[in-house]
N, C-alpha and C positions, 0 to 999 in steps of 0.2 A: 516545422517546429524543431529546433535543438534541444534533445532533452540533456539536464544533467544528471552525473550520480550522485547518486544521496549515499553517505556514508552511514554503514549499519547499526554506528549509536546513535543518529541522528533518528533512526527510526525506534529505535528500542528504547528511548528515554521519550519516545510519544506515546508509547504505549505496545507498540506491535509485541506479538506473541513470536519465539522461534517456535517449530518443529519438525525436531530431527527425524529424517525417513531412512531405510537402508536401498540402498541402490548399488551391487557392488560394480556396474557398467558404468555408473556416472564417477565412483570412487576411482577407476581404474584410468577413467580419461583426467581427472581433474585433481584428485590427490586430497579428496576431501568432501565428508559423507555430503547428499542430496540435502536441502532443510529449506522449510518454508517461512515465511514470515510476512503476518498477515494481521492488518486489525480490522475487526466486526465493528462497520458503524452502526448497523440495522439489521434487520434481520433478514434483508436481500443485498445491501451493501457491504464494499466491505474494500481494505485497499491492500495492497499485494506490492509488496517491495523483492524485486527478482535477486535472487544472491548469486548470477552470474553478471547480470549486468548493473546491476543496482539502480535499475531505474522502476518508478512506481506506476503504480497503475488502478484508478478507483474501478471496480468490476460490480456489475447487476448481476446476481444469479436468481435462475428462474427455480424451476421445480429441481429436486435430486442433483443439487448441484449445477447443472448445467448452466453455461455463461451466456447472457443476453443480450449485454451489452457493456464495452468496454471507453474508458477515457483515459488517456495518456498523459499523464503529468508532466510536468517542465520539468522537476525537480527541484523546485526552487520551494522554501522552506517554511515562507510566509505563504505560498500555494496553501501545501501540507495541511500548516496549522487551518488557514481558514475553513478547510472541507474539514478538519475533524472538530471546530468549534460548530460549525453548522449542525453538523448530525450528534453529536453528543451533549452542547451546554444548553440548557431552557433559557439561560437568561437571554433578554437582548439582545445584538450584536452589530453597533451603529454602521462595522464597515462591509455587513451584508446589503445595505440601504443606499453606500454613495454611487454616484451617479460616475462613470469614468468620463 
C-alpha cells in the first residue's frame, strides 16, 4: 500500500491535539522542537499523525501506554473522516453499512 501525507491542518481542523516535547538531539538534527499530534477516539484508540513523515496511523494501546496493535492509513481523507465518524458520532452512519 502507498501511503500518502496528510498535511498538518488537515489534521488539526479534525480535531487532533499538538504537543510540544523538548528534545534538544532531535532539535539539533532537524531544526525544529520534537511535538506529537494525536486524537483519543477511545479510551484504547487513538490516531497519531507522525510530524516527520506525516503519515497517520490508528494505534490500540494496551495497559501503561503500551502499543498492541497498529493500522496504517492511506492518507486519504475520507479514510480519516470515516474512522473518526465511527468512534466518535452515535448517530447512524449509512456508509459504515454499504457493501463494496
Amino acid at each position: 500500500m502507498k501511503r500518502k501525507k496528510v498535511n498538518y491542518n488537515d489534521v488539526i481542523i479534525r480535531g487532533f491535539k499538538r504537543k510540544d516535547l523538548s528534545d534538544n538531539v532531535f532539535f539539533n538534527q532537524n531544526g525544529y522542537g520534537w511535538f506529537l499530534v494525536t486524537k483519543k477516539l477511545s479510551k484504547k484508540i487513538s490516531l497519531d499523525w507522525d510530524c516527520e513523515t506525516h503519515f497517520l496511523t490508528l494505534i490500540r494501546e494496551g495497559k501503561q501506554g503500551t502499543i498492541h496493535g497498529r493500522i496504517y492509513l492511506t492518507g486519504e481523507l475520507e479514510e480519516l473522516d470515516k474512522i473518526i465518524r465511527f468512534f466518535t458520532e452515535d448517530t447512524p452512519d449509512t456508509l459504515f453499512d454499504e457493501k463494496d
